[in-house]
C-alpha positions as CSV (number, residue, x, y, z in Angstrom):
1,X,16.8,24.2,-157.2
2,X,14.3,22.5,-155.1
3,X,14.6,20.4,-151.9
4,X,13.2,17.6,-153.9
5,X,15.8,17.6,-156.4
6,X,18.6,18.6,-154.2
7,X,17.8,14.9,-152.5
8,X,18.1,13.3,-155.8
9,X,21.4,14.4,-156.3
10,X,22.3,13.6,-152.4
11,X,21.1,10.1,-153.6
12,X,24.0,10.3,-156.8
13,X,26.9,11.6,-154.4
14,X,25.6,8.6,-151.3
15,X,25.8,5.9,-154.1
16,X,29.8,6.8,-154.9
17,X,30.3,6.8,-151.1
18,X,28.7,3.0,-150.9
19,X,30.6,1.8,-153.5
20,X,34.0,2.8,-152.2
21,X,32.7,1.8,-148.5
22,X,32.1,-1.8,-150.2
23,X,35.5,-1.8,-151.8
24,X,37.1,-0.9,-148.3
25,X,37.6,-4.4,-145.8
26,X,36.6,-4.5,-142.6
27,X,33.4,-4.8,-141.1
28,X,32.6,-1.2,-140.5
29,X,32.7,0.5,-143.5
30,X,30.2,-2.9,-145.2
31,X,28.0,-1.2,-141.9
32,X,29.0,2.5,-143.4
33,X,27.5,0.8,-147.0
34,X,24.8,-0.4,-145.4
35,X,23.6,2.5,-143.6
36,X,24.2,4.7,-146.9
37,X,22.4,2.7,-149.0
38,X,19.3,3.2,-146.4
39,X,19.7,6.8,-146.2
40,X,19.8,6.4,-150.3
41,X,17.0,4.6,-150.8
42,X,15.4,6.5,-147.9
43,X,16.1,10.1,-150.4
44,X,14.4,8.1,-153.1
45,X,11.1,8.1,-151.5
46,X,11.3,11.7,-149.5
47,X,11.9,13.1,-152.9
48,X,9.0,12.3,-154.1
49,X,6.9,12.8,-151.7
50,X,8.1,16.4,-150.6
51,X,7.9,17.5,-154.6
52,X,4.1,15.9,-154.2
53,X,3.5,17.3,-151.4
54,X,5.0,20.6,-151.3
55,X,4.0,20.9,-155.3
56,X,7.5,21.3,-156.6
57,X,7.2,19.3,-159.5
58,X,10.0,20.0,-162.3
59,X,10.9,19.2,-165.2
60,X,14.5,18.4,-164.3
61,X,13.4,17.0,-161.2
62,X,11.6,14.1,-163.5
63,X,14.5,13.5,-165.6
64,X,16.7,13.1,-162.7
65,X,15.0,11.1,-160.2
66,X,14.9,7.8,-162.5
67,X,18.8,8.4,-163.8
68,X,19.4,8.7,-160.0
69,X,17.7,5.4,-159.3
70,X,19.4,3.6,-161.9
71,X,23.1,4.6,-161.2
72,X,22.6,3.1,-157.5
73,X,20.4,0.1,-158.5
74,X,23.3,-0.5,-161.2
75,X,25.8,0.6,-159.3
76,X,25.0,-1.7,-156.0
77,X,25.2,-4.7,-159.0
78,X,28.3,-4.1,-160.6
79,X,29.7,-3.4,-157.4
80,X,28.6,-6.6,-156.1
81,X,29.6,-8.7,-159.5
82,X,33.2,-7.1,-159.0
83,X,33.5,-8.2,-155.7
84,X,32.7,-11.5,-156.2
């Protein structure tokens, strides 16, 4: 498995963490979310520009990177429409 696509999954496991930091109270773990959410989105564009780079293109590697995208896009709004 790649670098590339090991990032994309990082970016899967980081959006569980910033949605139960969001559920948490206190201002440090909305920080914690924050922060994740950075690194997250952070993964989203190293990915793609290591497999670019470094010319590790794959086939699963495509079919993750957009599922990847969606579940924290989607899962930043249904955390945010639970919470109110």
């Amino acid at each position: 498995m790649t670098l590339p696509t090991q990032l994309t999954l990082l970016r899967v496991v980081l959006t569980f963490v910033i949605i139960a930091l969001l559920f948490m109270s206190g201002v440090v773990a909305k920080i914690g979310a924050l922060i994740g959410f950075v690194l997250a989105s952070l993964t989203d564009w190293l990915d793609g520009y290591l497999a670019r780079r470094w010319d590790q293109k794959s086939s699963l590697g495509a079919l993750l990177d957009p599922i990847a995208d969606k579940v924290l896009i989607l899962g930043m709004f249904v955390s945010f429409v639970v919470l109110g």
